[in-house]
C-alpha positions in Angstrom: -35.7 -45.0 160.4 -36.9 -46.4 163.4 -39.9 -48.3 164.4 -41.8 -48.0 167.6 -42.7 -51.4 168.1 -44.5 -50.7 171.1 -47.0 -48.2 170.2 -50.5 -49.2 169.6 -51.4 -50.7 165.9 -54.4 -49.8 164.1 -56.8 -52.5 162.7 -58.0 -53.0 159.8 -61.7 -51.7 160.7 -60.0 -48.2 162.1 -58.2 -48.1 158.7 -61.1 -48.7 156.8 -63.5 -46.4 158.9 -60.4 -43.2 158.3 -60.8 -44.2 154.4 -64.4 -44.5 154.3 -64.5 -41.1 156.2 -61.9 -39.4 153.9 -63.7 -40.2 150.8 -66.6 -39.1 152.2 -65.4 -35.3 152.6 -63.4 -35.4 149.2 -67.2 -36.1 148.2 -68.6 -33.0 149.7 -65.2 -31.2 148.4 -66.3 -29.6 144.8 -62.6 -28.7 143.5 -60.9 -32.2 144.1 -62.3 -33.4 140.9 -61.4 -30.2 138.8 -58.0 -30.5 136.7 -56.3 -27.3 136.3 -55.1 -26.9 132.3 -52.9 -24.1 131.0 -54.3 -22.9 127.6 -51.3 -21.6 126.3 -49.5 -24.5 126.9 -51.7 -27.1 124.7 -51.8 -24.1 122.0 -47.8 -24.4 121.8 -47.5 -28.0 121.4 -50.2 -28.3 118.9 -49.5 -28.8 115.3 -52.0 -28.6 112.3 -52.7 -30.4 109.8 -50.7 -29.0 106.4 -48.2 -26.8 109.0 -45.1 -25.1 106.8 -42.7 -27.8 107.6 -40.2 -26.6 104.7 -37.8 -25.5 107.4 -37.7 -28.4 109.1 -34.9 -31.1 109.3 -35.0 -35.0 109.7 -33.3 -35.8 113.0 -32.3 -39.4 111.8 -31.2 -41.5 108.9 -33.0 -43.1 106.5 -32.0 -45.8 104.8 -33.1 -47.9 101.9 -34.6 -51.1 102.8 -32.2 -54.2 103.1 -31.6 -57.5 101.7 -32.8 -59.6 104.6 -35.9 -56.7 105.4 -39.4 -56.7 104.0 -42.4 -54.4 103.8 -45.4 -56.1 105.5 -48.5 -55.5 102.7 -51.2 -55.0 105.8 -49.6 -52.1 107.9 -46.8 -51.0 105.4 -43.6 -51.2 108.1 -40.4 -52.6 107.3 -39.3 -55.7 109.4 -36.9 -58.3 109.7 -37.0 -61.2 107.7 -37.5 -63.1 111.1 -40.9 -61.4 111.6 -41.7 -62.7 108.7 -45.3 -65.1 109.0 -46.5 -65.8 105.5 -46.4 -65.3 102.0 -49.2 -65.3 99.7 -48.8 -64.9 95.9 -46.2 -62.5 97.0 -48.3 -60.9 99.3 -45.9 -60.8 103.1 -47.2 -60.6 106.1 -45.4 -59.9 109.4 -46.2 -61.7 112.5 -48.3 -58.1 114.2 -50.8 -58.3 111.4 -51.1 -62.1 110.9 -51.8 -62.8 114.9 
């Protein structure tokens, strides 16, 4: 793309002034604030609580927890021994919920 080096450059009170004028008019403008939302689509995607799930299928594997893995007793999640931060009375904590 080429530049026109010659032509005249704006400064930065013109640019300001266009801005300050622009906002001005979306002001004025009573439909640039209004979202448009399609009903049908948020009733599609919602789910409710205690859905009929019975004919659905887990889309990944679980798998029991490993040697080196623990279950952090604040938010329940299995981590890596290295994200391991303390141990009381056989209480473990990962490093999330002790920070």
């Amino acid at each position: 793309m080429a530049t026109d080096y010659d032509a005249p450059r704006k400064t930065e009170e013109d640019i300001s002034e266009e801005s300050i004028e622009e906002l001005k008019t979306r002001r004025m403008d009573k439909t640039s604030g209004i979202v448009d939302i399609d009903e049908s689509e948020l009733n599609e995607a919602l789910e409710l609580p205690g859905a009929d799930l019975s004919n659905e299928e887990l889309a990944v594997r679980v798998l029991p927890r490993q040697a080196d893995e623990f279950t952090c007793s604040q938010c329940f999640l299995v981590h890596h021994r290295s994200q391991l931060a303390k141990e009381d009375n056989g209480r473990l904590t990962c490093r999330d919920c002790a920070s």
